[in-house]
C-alpha positions as CSV (number, residue, x, y, z in Angstrom):
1,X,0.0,0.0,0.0
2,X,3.1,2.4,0.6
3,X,4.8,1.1,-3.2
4,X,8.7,1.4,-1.1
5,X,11.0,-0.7,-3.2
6,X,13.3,-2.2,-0.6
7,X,17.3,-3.3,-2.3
8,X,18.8,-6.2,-0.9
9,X,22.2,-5.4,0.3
10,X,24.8,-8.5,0.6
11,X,27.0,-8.8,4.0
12,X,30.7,-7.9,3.1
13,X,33.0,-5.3,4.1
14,X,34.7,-2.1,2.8
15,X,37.0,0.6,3.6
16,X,35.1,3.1,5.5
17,X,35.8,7.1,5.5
18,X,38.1,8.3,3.3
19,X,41.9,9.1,2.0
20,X,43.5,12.2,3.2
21,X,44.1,13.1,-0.2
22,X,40.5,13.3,-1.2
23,X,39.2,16.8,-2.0
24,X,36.1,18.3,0.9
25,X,37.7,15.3,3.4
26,X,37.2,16.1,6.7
27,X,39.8,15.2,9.6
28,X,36.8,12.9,11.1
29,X,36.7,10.6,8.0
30,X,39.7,8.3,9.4
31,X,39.9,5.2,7.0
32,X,39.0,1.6,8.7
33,X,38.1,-1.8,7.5
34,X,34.1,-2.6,8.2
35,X,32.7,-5.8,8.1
36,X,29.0,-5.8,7.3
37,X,28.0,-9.2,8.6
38,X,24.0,-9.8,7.5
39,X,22.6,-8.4,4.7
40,X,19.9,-5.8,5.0
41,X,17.6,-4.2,2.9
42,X,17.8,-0.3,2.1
43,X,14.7,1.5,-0.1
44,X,15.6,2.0,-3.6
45,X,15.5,5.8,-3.2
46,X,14.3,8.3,-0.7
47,X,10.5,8.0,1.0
48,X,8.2,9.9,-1.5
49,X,6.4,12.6,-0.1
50,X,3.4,10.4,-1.2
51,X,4.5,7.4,1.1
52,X,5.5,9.4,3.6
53,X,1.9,11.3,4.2
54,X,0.1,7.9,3.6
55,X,2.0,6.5,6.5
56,X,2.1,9.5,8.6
57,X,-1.0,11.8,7.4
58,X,1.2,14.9,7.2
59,X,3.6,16.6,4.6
60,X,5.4,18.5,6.3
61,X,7.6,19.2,2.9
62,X,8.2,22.8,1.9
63,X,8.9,21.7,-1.9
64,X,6.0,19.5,-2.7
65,X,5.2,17.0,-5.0
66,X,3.7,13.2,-4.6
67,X,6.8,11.7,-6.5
68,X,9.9,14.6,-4.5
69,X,11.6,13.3,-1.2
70,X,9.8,14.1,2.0
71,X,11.7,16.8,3.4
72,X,11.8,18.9,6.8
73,X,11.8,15.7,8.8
74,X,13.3,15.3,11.8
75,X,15.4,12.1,13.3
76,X,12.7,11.3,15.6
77,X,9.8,11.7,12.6
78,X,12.1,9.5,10.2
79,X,12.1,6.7,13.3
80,X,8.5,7.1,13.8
81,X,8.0,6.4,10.3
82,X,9.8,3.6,10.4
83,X,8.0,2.4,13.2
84,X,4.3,3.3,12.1
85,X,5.2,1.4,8.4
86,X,6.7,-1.6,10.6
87,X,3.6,-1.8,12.8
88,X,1.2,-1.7,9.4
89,X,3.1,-4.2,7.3
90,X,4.0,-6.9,10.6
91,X,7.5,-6.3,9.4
92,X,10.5,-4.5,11.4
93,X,12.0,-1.1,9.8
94,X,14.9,0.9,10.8
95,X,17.1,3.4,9.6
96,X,20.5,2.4,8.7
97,X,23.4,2.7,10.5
98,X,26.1,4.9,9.2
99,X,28.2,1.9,8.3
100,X,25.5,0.3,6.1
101,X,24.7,3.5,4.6
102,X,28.4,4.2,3.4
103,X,28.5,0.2,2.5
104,X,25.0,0.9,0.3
105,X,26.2,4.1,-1.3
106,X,29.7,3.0,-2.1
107,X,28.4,-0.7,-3.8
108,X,31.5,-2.5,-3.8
109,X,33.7,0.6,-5.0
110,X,36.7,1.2,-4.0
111,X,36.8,4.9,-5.1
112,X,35.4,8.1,-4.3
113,X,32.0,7.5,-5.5
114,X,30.3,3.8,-6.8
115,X,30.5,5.2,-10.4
116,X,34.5,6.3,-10.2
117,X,36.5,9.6,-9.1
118,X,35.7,11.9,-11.8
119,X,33.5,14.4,-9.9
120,X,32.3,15.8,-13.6
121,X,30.3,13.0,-13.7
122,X,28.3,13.2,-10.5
123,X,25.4,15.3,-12.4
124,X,24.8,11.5,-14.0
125,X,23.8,10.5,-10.5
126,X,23.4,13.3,-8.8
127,X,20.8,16.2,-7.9
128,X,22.8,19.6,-6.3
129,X,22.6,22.9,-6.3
130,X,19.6,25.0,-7.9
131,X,18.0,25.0,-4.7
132,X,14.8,22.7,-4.7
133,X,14.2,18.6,-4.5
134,X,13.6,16.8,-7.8
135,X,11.5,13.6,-8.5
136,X,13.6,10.5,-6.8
137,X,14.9,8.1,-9.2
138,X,15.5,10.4,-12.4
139,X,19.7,10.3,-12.3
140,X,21.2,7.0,-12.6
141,X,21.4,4.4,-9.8
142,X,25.1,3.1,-8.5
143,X,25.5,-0.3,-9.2
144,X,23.4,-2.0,-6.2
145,X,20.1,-0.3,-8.0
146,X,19.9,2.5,-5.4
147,X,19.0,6.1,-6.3
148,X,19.7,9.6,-4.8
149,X,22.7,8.6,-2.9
150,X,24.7,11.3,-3.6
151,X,22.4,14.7,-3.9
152,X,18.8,15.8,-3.5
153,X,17.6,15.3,0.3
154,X,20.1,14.5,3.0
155,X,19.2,10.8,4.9
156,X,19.3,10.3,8.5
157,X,21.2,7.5,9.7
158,X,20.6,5.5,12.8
159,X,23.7,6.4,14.8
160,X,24.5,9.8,17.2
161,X,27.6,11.4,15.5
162,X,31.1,10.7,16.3
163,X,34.4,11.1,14.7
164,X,35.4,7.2,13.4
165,X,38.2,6.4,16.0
166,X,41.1,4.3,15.5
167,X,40.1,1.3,15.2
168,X,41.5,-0.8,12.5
169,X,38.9,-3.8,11.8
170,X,35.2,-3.2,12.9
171,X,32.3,-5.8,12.6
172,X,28.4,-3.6,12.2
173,X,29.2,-0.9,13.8
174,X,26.5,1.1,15.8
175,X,28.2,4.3,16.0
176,X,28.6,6.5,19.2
177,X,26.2,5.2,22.3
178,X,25.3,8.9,22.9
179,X,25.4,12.4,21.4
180,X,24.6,15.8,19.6
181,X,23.1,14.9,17.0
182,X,22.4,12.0,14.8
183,X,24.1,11.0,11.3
184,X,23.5,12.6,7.9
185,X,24.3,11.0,5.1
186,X,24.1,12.2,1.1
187,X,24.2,15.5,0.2
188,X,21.7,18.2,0.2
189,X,20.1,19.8,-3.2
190,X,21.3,23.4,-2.1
């Protein structure tokens, strides 16, 4: 009744945060080895503004359209959503943790983004800039099939923020046990 395409993602593991060389790193992206150990499912693109207000009965979007991202959400109204879809469908939904959300975006890819290092191509995958949302699913998917990762609506992650650490090997992290604020993954359409 909600229409959310849900992507299985395989266990496996990756290198997590990025190289000091990379361009807009920031000193809290320390690179470590993750192990994803169960796969997971992650929707195919952002929650519509149309499946969020038939789940919740609000919009509370400032750019709307049925097929557009929900926007103006806060961490608490994306975990209620998950909660309120769980408890209608018998079935348990979460947000991701920060781990599986890098994992998901990156799709096996060992570079900057799942499609390469050549930033001139991100407008291929990528809404930013010009200052509104746009229709999920128009730009191409990474590899795994999932849309929007990079662009469009940032997406809240599961874990209270924390610089990575220095650990060298970590199995499904959870992130930080207490915080801030919560994780933000993406990138933003402005």
């Amino acid at each position: 009744s909600v229409d959310i395409v849900l992507v299985p993602i395989p266990p496996g593991e990756f290198t997590m945060g990025s190289p000091e060389s990379e361009s807009e790193r920031r000193d809290d992206e320390t690179q470590h080895l993750v192990k994803i150990t169960k796969p997971f499912y992650l929707s195919a693109s952002e929650v519509t503004q149309a499946q969020y207000e038939r789940v919740m009965g609000n919009n509370p979007s400032s750019s709307k359209g049925d097929t557009k991202p929900v926007e103006k959400v806060s961490w608490h109204d994306a975990v209620a959503f998950c909660g309120k879809l769980g408890e209608r469908q018998g079935v348990e939904y979460r947000l991701p943790t920060e781990a599986e959300w890098e994992y998901a975006c990156r799709a096996g890819a060992t570079t900057a983004y799942s499609f390469g290092d050549d930033v001139s191509q991100l407008g291929k995958y990528a809404w930013y800039g010009g200052g509104e949302t746009h229709v999920v699913g128009e730009k191409l998917p990474n590899p795994w099939g999932l849309y929007d990762m990079h662009g469009n609506v940032w997406e809240w992650c599961q874990d209270w923020y924390g610089p990575f650490g220095s650990e060298r090997v970590v199995s499904d992290p959870q992130g930080p046990a207490s915080g801030k604020s919560r994780v933000l993954r993406g990138g933003a359409f402005d």
